[in-house]
Structure formats: C-alpha cells, structure tokens
ZAMARGU-4260 file (C-alpha; in steps of 0.2 Angstrom, whole numbers, plus 5000, padded with zeros to 4 digits):
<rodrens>
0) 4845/6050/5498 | 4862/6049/5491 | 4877/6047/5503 | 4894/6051/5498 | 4906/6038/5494
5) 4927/6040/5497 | 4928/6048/5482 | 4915/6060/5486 | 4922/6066/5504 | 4939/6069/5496
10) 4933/6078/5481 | 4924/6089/5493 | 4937/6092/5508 | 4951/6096/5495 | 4941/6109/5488
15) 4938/6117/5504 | 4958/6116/5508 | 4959/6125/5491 | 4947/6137/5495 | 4955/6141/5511
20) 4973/6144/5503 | 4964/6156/5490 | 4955/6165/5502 | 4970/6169/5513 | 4982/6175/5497
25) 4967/6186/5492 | 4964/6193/5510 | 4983/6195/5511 | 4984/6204/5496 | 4992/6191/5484
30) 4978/6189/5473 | 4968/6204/5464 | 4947/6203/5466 | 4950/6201/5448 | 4961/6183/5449
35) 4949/6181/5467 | 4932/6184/5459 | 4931/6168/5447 | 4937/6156/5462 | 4925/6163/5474
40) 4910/6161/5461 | 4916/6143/5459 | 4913/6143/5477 | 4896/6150/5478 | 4902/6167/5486
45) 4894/6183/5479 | 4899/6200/5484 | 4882/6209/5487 | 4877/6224/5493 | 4880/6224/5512
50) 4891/6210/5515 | 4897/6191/5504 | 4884/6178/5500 | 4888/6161/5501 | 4874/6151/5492
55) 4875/6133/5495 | 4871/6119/5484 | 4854/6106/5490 | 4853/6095/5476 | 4836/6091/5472
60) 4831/6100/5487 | 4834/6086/5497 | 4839/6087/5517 | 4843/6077/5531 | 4839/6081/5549
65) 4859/6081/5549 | 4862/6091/5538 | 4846/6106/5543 | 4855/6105/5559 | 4872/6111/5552
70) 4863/6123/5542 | 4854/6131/5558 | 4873/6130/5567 | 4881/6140/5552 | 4869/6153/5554
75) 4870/6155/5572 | 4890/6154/5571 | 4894/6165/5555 | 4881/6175/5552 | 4864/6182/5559
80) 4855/6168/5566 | 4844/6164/5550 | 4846/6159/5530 | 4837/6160/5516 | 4830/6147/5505
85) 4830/6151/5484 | 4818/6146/5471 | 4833/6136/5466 | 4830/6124/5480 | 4847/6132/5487
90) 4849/6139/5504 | 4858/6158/5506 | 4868/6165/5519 | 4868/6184/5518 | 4882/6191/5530
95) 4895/6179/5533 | 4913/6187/5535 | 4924/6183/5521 | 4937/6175/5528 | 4925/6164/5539
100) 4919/6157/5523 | 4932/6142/5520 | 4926/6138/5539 | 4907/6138/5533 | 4913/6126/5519
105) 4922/6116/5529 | 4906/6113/5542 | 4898/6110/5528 | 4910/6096/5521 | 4906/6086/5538
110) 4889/6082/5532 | 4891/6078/5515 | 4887/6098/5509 | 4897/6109/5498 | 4894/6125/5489
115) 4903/6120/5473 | 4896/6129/5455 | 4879/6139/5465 | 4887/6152/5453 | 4896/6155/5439
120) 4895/6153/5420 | 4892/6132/5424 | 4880/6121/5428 | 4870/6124/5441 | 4861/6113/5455
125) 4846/6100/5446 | 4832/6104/5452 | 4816/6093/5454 | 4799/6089/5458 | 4796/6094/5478
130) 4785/6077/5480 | 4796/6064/5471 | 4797/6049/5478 | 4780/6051/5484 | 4767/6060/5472
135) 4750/6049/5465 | 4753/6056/5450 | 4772/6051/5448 | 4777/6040/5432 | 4794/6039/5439
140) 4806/6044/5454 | 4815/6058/5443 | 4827/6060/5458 | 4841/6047/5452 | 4842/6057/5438
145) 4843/6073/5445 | 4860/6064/5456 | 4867/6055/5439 | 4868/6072/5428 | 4876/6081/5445
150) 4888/6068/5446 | 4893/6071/5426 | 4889/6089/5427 | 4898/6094/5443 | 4917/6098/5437
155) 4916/6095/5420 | 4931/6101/5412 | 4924/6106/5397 | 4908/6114/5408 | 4917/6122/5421
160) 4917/6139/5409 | 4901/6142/5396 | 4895/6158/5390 | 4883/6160/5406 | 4875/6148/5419
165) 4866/6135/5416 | 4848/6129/5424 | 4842/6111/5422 | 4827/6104/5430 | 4818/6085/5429
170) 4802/6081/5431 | 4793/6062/5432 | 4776/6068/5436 | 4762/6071/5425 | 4758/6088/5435
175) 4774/6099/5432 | 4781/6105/5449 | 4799/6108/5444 | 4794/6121/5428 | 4804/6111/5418
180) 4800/6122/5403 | 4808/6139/5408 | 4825/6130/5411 | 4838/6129/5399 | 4835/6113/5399
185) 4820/6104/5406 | 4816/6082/5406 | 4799/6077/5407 | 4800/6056/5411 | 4788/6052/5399
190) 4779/6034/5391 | 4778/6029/5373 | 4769/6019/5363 | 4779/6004/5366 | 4778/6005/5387
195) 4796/6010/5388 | 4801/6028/5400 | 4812/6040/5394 | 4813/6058/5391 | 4804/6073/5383
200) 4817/6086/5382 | 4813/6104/5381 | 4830/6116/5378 | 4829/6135/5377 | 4818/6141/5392
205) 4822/6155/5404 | 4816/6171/5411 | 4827/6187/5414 | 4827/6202/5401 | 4822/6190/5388
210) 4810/6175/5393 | 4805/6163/5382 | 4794/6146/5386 | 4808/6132/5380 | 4801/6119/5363
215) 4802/6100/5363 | 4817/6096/5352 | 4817/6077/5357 | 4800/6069/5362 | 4806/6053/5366
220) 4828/6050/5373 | 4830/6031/5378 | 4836/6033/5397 | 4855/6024/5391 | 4857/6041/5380
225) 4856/6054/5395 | 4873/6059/5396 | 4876/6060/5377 | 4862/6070/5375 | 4865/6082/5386
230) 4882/6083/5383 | 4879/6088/5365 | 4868/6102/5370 | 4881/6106/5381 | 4893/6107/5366
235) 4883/6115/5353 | 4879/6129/5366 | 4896/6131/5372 | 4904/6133/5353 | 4890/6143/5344
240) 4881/6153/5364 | 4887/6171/5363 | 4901/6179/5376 | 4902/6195/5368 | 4883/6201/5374
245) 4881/6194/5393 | 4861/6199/5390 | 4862/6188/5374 | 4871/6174/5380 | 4858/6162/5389
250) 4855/6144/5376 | 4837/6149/5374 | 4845/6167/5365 | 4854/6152/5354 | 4839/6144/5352
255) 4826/6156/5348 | 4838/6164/5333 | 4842/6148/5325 | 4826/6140/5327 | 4819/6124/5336
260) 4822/6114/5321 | 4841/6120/5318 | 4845/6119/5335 | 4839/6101/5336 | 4847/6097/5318
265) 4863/6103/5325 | 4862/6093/5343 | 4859/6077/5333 | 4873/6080/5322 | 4885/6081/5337
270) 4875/6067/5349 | 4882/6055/5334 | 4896/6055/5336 | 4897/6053/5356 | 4880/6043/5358
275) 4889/6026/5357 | 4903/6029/5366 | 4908/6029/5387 | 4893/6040/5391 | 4879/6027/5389
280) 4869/6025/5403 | 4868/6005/5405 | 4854/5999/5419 | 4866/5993/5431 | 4873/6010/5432
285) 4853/6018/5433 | 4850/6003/5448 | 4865/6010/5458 | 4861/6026/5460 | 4839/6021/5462
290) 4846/6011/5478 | 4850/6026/5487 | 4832/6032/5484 | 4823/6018/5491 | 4806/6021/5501
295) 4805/6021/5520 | 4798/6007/5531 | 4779/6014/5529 | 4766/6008/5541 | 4756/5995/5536
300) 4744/5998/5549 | 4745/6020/5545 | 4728/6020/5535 | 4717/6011/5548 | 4718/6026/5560
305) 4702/6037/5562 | 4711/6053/5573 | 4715/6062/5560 | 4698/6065/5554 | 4691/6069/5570
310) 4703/6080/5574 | 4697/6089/5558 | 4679/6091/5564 | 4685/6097/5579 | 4697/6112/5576
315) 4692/6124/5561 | 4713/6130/5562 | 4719/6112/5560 | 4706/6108/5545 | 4712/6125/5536
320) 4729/6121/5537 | 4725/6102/5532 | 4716/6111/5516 | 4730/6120/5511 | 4748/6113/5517
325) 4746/6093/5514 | 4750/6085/5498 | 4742/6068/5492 | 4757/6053/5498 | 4755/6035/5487
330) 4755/6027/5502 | 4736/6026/5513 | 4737/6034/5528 | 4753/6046/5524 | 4752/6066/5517
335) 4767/6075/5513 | 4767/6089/5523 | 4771/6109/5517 | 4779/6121/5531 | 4775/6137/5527
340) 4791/6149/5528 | 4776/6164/5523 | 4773/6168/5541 | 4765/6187/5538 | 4778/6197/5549
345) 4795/6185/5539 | 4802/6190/5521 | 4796/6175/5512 | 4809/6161/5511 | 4820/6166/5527
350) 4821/6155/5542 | 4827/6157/5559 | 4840/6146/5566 | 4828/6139/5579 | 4817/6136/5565
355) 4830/6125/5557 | 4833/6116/5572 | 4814/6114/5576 | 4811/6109/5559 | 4826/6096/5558
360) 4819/6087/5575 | 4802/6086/5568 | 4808/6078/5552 | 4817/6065/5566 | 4801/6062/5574
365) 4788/6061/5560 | 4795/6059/5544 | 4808/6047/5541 | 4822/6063/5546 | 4820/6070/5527
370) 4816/6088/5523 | 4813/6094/5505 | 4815/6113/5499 | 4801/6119/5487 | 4802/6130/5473
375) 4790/6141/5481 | 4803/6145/5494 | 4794/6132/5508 | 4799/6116/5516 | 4791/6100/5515
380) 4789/6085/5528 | 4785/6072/5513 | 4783/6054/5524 | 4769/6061/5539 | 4757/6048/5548
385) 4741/6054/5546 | 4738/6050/5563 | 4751/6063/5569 | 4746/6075/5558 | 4738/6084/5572
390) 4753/6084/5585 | 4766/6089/5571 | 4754/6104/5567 | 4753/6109/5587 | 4773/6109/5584
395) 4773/6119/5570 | 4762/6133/5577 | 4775/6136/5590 | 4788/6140/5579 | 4777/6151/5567
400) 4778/6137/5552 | 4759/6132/5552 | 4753/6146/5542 | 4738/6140/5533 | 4741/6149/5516
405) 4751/6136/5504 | 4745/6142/5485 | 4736/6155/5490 | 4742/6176/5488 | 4752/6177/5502
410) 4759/6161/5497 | 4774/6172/5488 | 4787/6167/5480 | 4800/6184/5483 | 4818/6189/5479
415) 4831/6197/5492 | 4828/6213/5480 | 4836/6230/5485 | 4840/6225/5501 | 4852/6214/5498
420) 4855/6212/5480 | 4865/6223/5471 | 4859/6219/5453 | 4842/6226/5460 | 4833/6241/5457
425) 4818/6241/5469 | 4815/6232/5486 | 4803/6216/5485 | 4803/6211/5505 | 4793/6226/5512
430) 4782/6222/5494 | 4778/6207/5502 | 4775/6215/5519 | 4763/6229/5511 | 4755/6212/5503
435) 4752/6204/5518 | 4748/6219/5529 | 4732/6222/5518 | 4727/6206/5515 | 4726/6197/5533
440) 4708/6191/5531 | 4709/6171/5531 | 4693/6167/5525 | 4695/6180/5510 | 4712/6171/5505
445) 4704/6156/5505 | 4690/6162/5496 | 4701/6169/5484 | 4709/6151/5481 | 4722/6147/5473
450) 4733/6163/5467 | 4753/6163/5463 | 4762/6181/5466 | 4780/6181/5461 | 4791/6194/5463
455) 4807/6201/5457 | 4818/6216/5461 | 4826/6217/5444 | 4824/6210/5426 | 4835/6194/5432
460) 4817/6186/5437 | 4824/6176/5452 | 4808/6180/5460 | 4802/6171/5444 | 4788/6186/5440
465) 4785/6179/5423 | 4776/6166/5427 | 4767/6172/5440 | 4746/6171/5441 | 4751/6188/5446
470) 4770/6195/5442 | 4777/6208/5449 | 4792/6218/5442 | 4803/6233/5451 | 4810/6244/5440
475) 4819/6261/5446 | 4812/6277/5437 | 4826/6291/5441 | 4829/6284/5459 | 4810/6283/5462
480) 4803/6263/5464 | 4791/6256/5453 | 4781/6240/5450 | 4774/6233/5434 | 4761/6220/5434
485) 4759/6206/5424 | 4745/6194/5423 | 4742/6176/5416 | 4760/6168/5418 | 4763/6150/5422
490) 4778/6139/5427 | 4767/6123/5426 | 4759/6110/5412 | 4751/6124/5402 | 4766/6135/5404
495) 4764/6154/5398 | 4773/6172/5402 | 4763/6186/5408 | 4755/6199/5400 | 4761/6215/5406
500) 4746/6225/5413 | 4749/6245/5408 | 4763/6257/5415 | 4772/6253/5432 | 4761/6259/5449
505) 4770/6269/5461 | 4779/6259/5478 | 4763/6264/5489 | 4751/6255/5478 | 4755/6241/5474
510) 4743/6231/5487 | 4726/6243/5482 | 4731/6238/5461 | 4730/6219/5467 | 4714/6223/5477
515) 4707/6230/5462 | 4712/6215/5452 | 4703/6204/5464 | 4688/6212/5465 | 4690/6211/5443
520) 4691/6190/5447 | 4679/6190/5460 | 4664/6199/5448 | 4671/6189/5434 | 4675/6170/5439
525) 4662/6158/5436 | 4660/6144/5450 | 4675/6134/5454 | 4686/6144/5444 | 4702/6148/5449
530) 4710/6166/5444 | 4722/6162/5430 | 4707/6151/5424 | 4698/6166/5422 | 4712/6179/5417
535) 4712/6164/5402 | 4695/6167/5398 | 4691/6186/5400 | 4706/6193/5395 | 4718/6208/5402
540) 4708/6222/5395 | 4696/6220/5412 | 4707/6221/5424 | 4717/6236/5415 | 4702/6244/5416
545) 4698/6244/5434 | 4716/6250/5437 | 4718/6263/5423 | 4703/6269/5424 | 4703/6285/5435
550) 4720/6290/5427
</rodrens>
C-alpha cells in the first residue's frame, strides 16, 4: 500500500495544526458557523442531527493492521466505542465532541490518515475495486491509479471549490465491482486492438433526485493522458456546472442537457490545449507509484494442502460460510476473504471497537496485515491461506463477523437514515432490523441466492437504492414514514436504475411487500436464475400485482 513520504506527513500535520487553530477561534467565538462551516467540511466534519460527524478518508479502501488499530482507539477514546464504514469505502464517526476533533485528526496523522475533502463541493476519495490486486478476472491493478489522481486531485487549487462534490471511481477488472458507471466519473482499464491498456471513460453518472447511468465519451485514453483528461472534465464542469440550483448542479445535470456528444466535443477542445504539457503521465512516474502495490510473499507450497476441503465435508456452518464469504485469489491455494459487518442484531456497516481491534490482529495473523472496505459496507481479508481458512472463521464467529450471508437479502447495503442524518426523512437501521427479523431462515436465504437490497433514508441515495435488485426509498408523507420500492437496479456491467414499483408501503410493511416479492421470484425464476435475471425477463407488472392486488 502507499506509505507517505516527507512531503506527505507534513502536508498532513500542518493541516491538523490549522484545524486546530480554526476550531478554537470558532469555539471561542471568533469565527461565525458561517466562516467555520466551509473549513470544517474541508475537514470532513458534518453537523448532524445528534452530534458532529467526522468522515475520514480510506483511499481505495485500503487499511493496515495499523492504521484499524487507530481507528478502533478513536472510537473508544472520542466517541461511543464503534464507527461506521460508508458505501464510499470511508469510515464515520457519529458523536465525537467538537472540539475533540483536531485531537481525532491528529491520532489519525500518526498513521499516515487524514480526513481531508470527505466533504465538500471537491473531489472526493477514489474509490476501486474491493479485490484489486487479487481478482482472476483483473486486466490490471487499478489501485496505482486510484493513488495518482488522489495525489493530483487532493488540494487542487483550482478543485478545492466546484459547483458540488465530486465522486470518481476506477475499475481494472472485467466484472465491475467499483459501479464505475453511476459516478461522475468512472475508468474502466481496458484493451485495444493493438495490446496496449488504457481507459474507458464514462462521465455523467450518479444517483440522488436525478440518477442517470453515465455514457462512454472516450473508449480508449492512452495511460500518459490521465491527468489531462481528467483535468479537462474538471474544467469544462467547473466553468459551465450550475451553482445557482444545488439539485441541478451534479456534472451528469451538465451532461445529460448538453448531450454525450457535446460534452465530449467540449472536453476534447479544452484536453488540447493541456494534453502535452506537465501533466503527462510518463511510465517511470506510473512504475513509482506500482512499486508501493507489490504483491506479498505468497506460499509456494499454499495449494498442496488438503484441510481446507475436509474441513468442508465436515462442518455444514464452515462450508456455508465458504459458499458465500470467499472470493476467488490469483494465486492457488489463497481466497480473499469477506467479513460480514451484517450480523442480524448490528445496523449494517457499524463496527464495534473490539471488532476493529479483533479484525486488525487477524489481518496480522493471516493476511499479510491488509484489510479492504467494500462498497457493500463489509471488510475483506484478501491474502488468506486456504489452509487457515478454518481457524480464521472459528476467530471470526467469536466476534460476530462470520455471518454466512455476503450477496444475499440480508446482505444490505443501509444509510444512517433518520437516525443520525439530518437530510433524512425516514429511518433505514430499524428497516434493516424489521428485514432481518422476518427473514432469519438460512437455508431460505440461500435458496433465495443472490439478492442486493439497498437502502436510503432520503433522495441523496447514499444507501445507493437505485441500483438495488431491490431498492428501497424513505420518504416522509406529513410526518408519517414511508417506503417506496423499486425493482431491477444495478451498479454492475449491465448497469440499470430501478423501476419504481407503485405508491409507497407504510413503515410496518415493508418486510411482508418483500415476502411477497419473493414468493413473485420464486413461482417465477427458471432453474439457476437469479432474481434480477428474472425481474429482467418477466417484468414488474407481476410483482405489482401480488402487492397491489388486495388494495
């Protein structure tokens, strides 16, 4: 993983001695929330409903041992002895004092962590691929890439203020696990014709009020023209993106309302005349930065053991949870490993500090000390010995992490909704609980398959419900909470939004609609065939008629 150099420690340590003095002027009453407010964003401090959220930045998703331990520590110190991991492969803290939080940043300094533009109209944290490095199916490591645009994207002064935030996400694997095409920008590494790797870029996704599934405006970018590129989307979206309409301000508003082909036309025009000059990525730069991403000293020796299949015959828990929480490795006798943070009785994506702790000492034993956050809202062990698979899932049960449902419905990817947001207007965790609560039965989840429930408290969509096999909205209906269902969405290769299923279902219900929509799947799904696959085939009207029909 990449390691800070000089430059990096001070950049970081200064801003936390800034921090600090701004902090105390605004505590003492020398700065109004209105000059405090920018500077806290910058910061990664939101005022939410209860108490500040600090959101802190995990580039790529990528942890050490280290730095898990310091995480756990903050928790137990500053706030309420667990944290909160984003689809943004970001970590939340809930209730940390203000003016503990130039503290919190400066813990964080110590091992190479900061909070630096988690908010704010900039760009935001690259995210990637949870299995890079590792995947079967990878073309290329993607994670170099994600740490060269953070390195040319974090404090860019002419960045530092767009018309809203800004999401981009790379991907080098020919499964897409980052949903590169509902980001406002999104990079495929990609082949031609000649053998040569570069980049499919896709601008203009996003979710929210208005979500839109981003177009290709370059098929092919030569890896030396990055920086240009990006930096002339950048410029075209900064000029012409619109700052009197917040709702209308995202690039993919820009794009959809001058067209694919516009937006492109303009983006080349300004890439022309910066495309030569001292952004161009030469390979020695690109080999620098691959060298912090090399692989582990794997086992030579890992695939000729046979325990890990015995142990499979022998213990039905330990073969369902190989069935659903490993992940294919590249290298015989490896899995990468999926810890579910879906426990039934936890609000999907928290974890406790012991957890953290437990998690971090198990990365040390097993895998190589790394740790990777998952879009999903789960962790991942990505270097694991199959012959201690059995003896890190013993170690994971005791914690609560081994629960054997990765990809399937209680598998869900949640907001903090109404209880902790203050944009929100209906709860999503005790959603989630009602959820689990009524669908306990193992054997009927994993008959089920695979099944992706997103969920979102508001029309921000950081629940992500558009593209969930099943999407679920709250809305607020004169004070009264409501949920409306889509069905069909899709972050992945074959990306797609929801279709929305009919008028929202009250608070009570919303566990009984999904049942129903189950039992729709179940009568209707052909052998092998996965729920979307069959929402895909059928259609909605089905399933709007088992819930609609009595009413």
């Amino acid at each position: 993983m990449y390691k800070y150099d000089n430059y990096d420690q001070t950049i970081v340590n200064e801003r936390v001695n800034q921090f600090r003095d701004q902090t105390e002027r605004f505590l003492a009453g020398k700065l109004s929330e209105e000059e405090f407010r920018p500077l806290r964003l910058m910061n990664g401090l939101y005022v939410q409903r209860h108490a500040p959220m600090l959101r802190v930045a995990i580039p790529y998703g990528l942890l050490s041992s280290e730095q898990l331990r310091m995480l756990a520590h903050i928790s137990r110190k500053y706030d309420k002895n667990y944290a909160h991991f984003s689809t943004r492969q970001n970590l939340q803290y809930n209730w940390p004092a203000l003016e503990s939080v130039p503290d919190i940043l400066a813990d964080l300094a110590t091992v190479e962590m900061h909070a630096i533009q988690t908010s704010g109209n900039d760009i935001r944290n690259t995210t990637s691929d949870q299995f890079a490095g590792i995947a079967e199916d990878e073309l290329e490591d993607p994670r170099p890439y994600c740490e060269i645009i953070r390195q040319w994207s974090t404090f860019h002064p002419e960045f530092s203020f767009l018309p809203r935030k800004f999401k981009i996400a790379v991907s080098g694997a020919k499964h897409d696990r980052a949903a590169v095409q509902v980001h406002d920008i999104g990079l495929y590494l990609v082949e031609n014709d000649k053998g040569e790797i570069g980049f499919n870029v896709i601008v203009g996704g996003g979710l929210g009020r208005t979500p839109f599934i981003g177009p290709s405006i370059k098929p092919f970018l030569e890896k030396q023209d990055l920086l240009s590129y990006l930096e002339a989307i950048l410029r075209v979206y900064n000029r012409y993106g619109r700052r009197d309409n917040m709702y209308k301000a995202r690039i993919k508003i820009l794009v959809n309302e001058l067209g694919k082909e516009e937006f492109a036309k303009q983006v080349e025009e300004e890439w022309l005349h910066i495309k030569d000059g001292v952004m161009k990525l030469d390979q020695k730069e690109i080999d620098r930065v691959k060298a912090f991403f090399t692989s582990p000293e794997y086992d030579e020796n890992a695939a000729d053991d046979t325990s890990f299949a015995a142990a499979q015959e022998s213990n039905k828990a330990f073969s369902n949870w190989v069935k659903r929480n490993l992940f294919p490795h590249k290298v015989a006798g490896y899995k990468a490993v999926v810890v579910s943070l879906k426990a039934p009785d936890i609000p999907p994506g928290d974890v406790t500090d012991v957890q953290m702790d437990h998690i971090a000492d198990l990365a040390e034993q097993y895998s190589y000390s790394e740790i990777v956050v998952t879009h999903d809202q789960n962790l991942v062990l990505p270097n694991v010995k199959e012959a201690d698979l059995f003896a890190l899932w013993e170690k994971l049960a005791e914690q609560k992490l081994a629960t054997p449902n990765i990809g399937l419905l209680t598998d869900i990817i949640c907001c903090p909704g109404l209880d902790f947001c203050a944009l929100a207007n209906a709860g999503s965790i005790p959603i989630a609980k009602q959820i689990n609560d009524k669908f306990d039965d193992l054997d009927y989840l994993h008959d089920i398959g695979d099944l992706k429930i997103k969920m979102s408290g508001c029309m921000n969509a950081c629940g992500h419900h558009h593209v969930g096999h099943i999407g679920i909205l709250g809305v607020d209906k004169k004070g009264v909470e409501f949920y409306q269902l889509t069905l069909g969405g899709s972050a992945e290769n074959e990306a797609s939004l929801g279709d929305r299923l009919g008028p929202g279902v009250a608070k009570e219900e919303v566990a009984n609609v999904i049942g129903k929509l189950l039992d729709v799947y179940v009568e209707q799904r052909q052998e092998d065939e996965a729920f979307l696959e069959t929402y895909r085939r059928v259609g909605i009207k089905p399933f709007k008629e088992s819930v609609y029909a009595s009413n």
